[in-house]
C-alpha positions in Angstrom: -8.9 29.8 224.2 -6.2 31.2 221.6 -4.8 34.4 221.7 -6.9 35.9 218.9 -9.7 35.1 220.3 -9.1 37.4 223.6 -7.5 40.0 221.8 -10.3 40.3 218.8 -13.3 41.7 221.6 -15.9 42.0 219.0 -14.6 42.0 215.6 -17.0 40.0 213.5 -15.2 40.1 210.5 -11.6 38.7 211.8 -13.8 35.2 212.0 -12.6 33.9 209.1 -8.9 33.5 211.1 -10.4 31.9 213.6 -11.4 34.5 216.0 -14.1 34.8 218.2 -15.7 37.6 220.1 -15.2 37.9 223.8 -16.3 41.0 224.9 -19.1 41.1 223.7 -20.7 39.4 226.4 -19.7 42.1 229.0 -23.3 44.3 228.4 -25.3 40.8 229.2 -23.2 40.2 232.7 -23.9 41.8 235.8 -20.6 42.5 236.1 -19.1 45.7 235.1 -15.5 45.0 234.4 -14.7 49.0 233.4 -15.7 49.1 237.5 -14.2 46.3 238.5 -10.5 46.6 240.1 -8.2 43.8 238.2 -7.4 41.3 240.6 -4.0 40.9 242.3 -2.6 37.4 240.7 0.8 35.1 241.2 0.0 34.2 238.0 -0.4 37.5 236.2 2.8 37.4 234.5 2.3 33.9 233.0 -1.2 35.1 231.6 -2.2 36.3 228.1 0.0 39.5 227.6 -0.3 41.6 224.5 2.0 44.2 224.1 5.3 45.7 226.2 7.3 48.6 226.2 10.7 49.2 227.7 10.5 51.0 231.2 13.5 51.6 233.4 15.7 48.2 233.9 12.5 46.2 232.4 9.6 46.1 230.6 5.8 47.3 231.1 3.4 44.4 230.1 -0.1 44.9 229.8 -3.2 41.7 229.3 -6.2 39.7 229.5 -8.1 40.9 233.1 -6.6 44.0 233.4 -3.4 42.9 233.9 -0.5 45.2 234.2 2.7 44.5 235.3 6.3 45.6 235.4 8.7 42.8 234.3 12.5 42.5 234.3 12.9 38.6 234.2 10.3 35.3 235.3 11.7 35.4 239.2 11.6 39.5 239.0 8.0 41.0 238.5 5.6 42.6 240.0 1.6 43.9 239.7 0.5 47.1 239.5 -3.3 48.0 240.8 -5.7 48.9 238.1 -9.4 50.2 238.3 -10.4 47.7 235.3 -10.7 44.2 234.4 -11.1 44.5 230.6 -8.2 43.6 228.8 -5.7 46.0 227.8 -4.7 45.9 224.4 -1.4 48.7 224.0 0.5 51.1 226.1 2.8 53.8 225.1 5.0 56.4 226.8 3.6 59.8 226.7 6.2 63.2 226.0 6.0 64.0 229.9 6.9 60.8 230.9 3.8 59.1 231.8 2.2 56.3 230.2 -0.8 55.8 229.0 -2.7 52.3 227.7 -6.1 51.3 225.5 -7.9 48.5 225.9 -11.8 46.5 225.5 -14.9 48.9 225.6 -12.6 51.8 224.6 -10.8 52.2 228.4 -8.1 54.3 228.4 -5.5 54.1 231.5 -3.2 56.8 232.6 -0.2 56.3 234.5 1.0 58.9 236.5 5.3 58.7 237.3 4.1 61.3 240.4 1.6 59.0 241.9 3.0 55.9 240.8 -0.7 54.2 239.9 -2.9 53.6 237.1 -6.5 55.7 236.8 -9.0 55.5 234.2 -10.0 58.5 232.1 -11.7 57.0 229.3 -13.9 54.5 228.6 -16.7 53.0 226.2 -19.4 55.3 227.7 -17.1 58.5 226.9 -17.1 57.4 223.3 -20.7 56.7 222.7 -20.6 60.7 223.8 -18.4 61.9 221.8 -19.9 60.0 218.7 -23.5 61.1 219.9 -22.5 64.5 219.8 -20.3 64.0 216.5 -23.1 62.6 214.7 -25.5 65.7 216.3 -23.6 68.1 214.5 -23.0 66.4 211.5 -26.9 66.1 211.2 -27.2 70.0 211.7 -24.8 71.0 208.8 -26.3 68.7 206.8 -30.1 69.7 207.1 -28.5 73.5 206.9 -26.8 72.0 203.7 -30.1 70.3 202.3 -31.9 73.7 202.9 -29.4 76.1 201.0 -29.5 74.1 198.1 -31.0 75.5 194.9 -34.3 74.8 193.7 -32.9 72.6 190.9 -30.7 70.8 192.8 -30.7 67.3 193.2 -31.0 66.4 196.6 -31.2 62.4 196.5 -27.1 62.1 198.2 -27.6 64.7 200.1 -30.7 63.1 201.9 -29.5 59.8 201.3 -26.4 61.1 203.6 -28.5 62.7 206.1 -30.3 59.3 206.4 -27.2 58.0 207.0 -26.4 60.3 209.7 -29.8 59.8 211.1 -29.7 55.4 211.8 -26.2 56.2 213.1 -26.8 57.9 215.9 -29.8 55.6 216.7 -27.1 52.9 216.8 -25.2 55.0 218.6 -28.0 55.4 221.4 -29.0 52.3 221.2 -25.0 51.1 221.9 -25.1 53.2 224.8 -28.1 51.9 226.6 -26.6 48.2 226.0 -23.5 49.1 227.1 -19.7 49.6 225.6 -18.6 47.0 222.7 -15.7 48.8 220.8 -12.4 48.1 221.4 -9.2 50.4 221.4 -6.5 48.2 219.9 -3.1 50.3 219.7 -1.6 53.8 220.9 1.4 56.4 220.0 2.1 59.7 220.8 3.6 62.1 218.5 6.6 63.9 217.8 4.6 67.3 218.9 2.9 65.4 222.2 -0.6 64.4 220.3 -1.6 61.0 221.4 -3.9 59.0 218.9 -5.4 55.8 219.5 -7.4 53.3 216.8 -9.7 50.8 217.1 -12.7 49.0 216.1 -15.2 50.5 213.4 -12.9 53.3 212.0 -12.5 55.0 215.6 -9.6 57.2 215.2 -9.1 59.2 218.9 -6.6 62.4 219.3 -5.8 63.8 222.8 -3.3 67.0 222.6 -3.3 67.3 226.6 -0.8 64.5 227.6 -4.2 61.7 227.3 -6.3 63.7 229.9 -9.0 64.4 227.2 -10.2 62.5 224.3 -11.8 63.6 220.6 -12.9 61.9 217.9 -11.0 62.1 214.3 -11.9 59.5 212.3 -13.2 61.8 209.9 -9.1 62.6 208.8 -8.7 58.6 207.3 -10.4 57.3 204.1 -12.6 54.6 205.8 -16.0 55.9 204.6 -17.1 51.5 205.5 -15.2 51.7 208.8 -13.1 49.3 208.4 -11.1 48.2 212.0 -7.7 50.3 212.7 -5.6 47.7 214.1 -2.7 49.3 214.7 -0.6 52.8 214.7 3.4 53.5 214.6 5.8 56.0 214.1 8.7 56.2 212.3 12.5 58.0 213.4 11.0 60.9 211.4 8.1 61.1 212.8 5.6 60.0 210.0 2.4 58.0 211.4 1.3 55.0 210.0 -1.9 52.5 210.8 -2.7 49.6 208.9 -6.3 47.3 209.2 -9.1 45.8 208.3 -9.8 45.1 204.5 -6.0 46.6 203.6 -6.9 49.7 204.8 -4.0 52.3 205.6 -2.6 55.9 206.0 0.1 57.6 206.1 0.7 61.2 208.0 4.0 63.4 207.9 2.3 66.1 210.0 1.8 64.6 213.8 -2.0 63.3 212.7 -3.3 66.2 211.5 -4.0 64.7 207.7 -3.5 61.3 206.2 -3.4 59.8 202.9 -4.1 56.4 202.0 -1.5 54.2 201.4 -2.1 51.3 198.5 -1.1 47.9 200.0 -1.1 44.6 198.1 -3.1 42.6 199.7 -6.9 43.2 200.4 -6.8 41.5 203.5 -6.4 42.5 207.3 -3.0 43.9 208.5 -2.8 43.8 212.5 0.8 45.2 213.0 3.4 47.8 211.0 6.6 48.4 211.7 9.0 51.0 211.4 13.1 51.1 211.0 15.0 52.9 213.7 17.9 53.9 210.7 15.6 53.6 207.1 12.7 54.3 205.2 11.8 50.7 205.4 8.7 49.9 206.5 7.0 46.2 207.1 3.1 45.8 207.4 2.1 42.0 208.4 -1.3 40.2 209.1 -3.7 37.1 207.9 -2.9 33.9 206.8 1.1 34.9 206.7 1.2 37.6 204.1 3.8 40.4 204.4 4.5 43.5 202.9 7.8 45.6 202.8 8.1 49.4 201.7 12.0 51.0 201.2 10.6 54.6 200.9 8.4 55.3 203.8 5.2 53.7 202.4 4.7 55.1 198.8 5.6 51.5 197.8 4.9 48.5 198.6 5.9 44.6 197.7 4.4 41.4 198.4 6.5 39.0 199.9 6.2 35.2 199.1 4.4 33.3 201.9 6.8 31.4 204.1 3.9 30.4 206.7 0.0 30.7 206.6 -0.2 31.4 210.2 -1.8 35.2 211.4 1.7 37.3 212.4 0.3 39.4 215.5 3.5 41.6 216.3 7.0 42.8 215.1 9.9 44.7 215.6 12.9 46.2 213.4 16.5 46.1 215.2 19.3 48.5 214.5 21.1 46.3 212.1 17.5 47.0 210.3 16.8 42.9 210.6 13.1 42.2 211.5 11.5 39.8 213.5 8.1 38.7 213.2 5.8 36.5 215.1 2.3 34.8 215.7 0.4 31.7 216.0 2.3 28.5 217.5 5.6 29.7 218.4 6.5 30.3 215.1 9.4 33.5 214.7 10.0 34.8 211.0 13.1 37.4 210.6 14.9 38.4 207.5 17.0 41.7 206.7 14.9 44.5 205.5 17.8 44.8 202.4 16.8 40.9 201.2 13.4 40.2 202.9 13.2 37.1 200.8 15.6 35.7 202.9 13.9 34.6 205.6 14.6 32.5 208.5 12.0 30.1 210.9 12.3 29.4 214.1 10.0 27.9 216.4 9.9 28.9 220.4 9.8 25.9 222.1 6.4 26.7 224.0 4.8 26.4 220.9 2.3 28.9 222.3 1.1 32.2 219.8 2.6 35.8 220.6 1.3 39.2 220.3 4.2 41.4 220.3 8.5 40.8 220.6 11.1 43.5 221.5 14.9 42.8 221.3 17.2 43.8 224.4 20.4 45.1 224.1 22.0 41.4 224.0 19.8 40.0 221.4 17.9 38.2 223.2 14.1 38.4 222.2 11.1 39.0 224.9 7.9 37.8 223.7 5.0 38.2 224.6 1.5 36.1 224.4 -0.6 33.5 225.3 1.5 32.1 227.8 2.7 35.4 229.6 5.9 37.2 229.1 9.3 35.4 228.1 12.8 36.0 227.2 14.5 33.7 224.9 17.3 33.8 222.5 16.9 32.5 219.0 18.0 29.0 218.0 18.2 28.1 221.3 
């Protein structure tokens, strides 16, 4: 099974990269994986791994099955416990110090530095709630608006709306009978402390108590079709950015609290953006090998030329502001953000696919993917 094909849970309309659902099936099982602890494995750290983030001397790593683990190099690793076996899609660090992680059927982990362990405090059946609820209100206000129009009004959008409203939230009651299906696909926190997570069908979730408490926002992006929200990042100044489905994006210079869209130029799916540690620059990457670069902080963008027509999962911008993409078979684009046409290829010789790549201090690149978690210099 590829690495896309884990990591997409239930996005229909990634198919056409060659993605498949897989969680999906998790309302038909008997087996509740948001219940089930995530099993101790030797193998854990050679298993699919999505995304990391520098801890301590090492890296946190989280997966397929649950999987979490703590990783400084192949021979030093270990597993932590976690009270779920859906896979976990993100982690970030939270402003106190803790971390917190997203994953399938909208689980959110918290990791506490005082207890040292992993609880849940979020999950699939706490969104169907909160969107239940939403869409409650929303119906309210909007029979309140339908009656307090005049006489002479027009009222074919309004009630077209309402009926809008209305099949939502039987969806919506429907979902949670059958069970969780959305999944949570990426996490940051704020300069001011807000954590936001994005995932499948427009969801857009704030939490200003350190990821205790969850709210829905989706209603702050321009995504009246819902397009997925694959992924969410930061910049040194602290402007937000997520890029998706069908070339949606937004930008927000005010911790979350309003976004604009940004124009990108392709109408594809974007599943990573990056930010520069020392510039404006900004590089958004996807389907089928298309790129885009921004010098001033997303107001514009430009198509690069296609090197590769291979899906780029994951990124990162070093110091020297040189970036490094990568994705399907082992394949490693980088090119300075000041000549991005100028682009190098190099092939990891795995040849497996890889979700995400940080740089340590020494250059050397750790990757991570459908073969676990690596470190490997480039070239060699």
């Amino acid at each position: 099974m590829s690495l896309k094909k884990i990591i997409s849970g239930c996005f229909s309309l990634l198919c056409c990269s060659g993605l498949l659902f897989s969680s999906g099936l998790y309302a038909q099982n008997k087996l509740e994986l948001l219940n089930e602890p995530a099993l101790e494995s030797h193998l854990a750290s050679k298993s699919v791994l999505l995304n990391t983030i520098a801890h301590d001397s090492g890296y946190i790593a989280v997966g397929e099955r649950g999987h979490i683990i703590e990783w400084t190099n192949p021979e030093q690793w270990s597993q932590f416990a976690v009270p779920v076996s859906v896979t976990i899609t993100d982690v970030s660090k939270l402003a106190n110090g803790d971390f917190v992680a997203v994953g399938h059927d909208a689980v959110i982990l918290l990791f506490k530095q005082e207890s040292q362990e992993w609880v849940k405090v979020f999950d699939g059946y706490s969104l169907t709630d909160l969107l239940i609820t939403s869409l409650g209100k929303q119906i309210e206000a909007q029979e309140l608006r339908l009656e307090n129009l005049p006489p002479d009004a027009s009222k074919y959008d309004e009630e077209y709306y309402l009926e809008d409203l209305q099949f939502a939230l039987e969806d919506a009651q429907k979902e949670k009978q059958a069970g969780p299906n959305k999944p949570l696909l990426s996490v940051i926190t704020a300069d001011n402390g807000t954590v936001f997570a994005t995932g499948a069908y427009g969801t857009l979730l704030q939490s200003k108590d350190n990821a205790q408490t969850w709210e829905f926002v989706n209603n702050r992006i321009d995504n009246e079709s819902k397009f997925h929200l694959n992924a969410i990042s930061k910049d040194a100044k602290g402007n937000l950015f997520i890029v998706g489905e069908n070339a949606v994006a937004a930008k927000s210079s005010d911790n979350g609290e309003s976004w604009e869209r940004m124009d990108l130029p392709y109408n594809g799916s974007f599943f990573g953006i990056e930010t520069s540690p020392n510039s404006d620059h900004l590089v958004a990457f996807g389907l089928q090998g298309h790129i885009a670069v921004s010098d001033d902080s997303g107001e514009n963008w430009v198509l690069l030329p296609k090197s590769l027509s291979i899906s780029f999962l994951g990124g990162t911008i070093d110091e020297s502001g040189k970036a490094y993409l990568v994705g399907h078979g082992g394949l490693i684009v980088t090119f300075p953000l000041t000549n991005p046409e100028n682009q190098s290829i190099y092939k990891h010789p795995s040849g497996s696919t890889f979700a995400s790549v940080m740089l340590t201090s020494d250059k050397q690149l750790v990757l991570a993917g459908q073969l676990g978690i690596k470190r490997w210099t480039i070239g060699n």
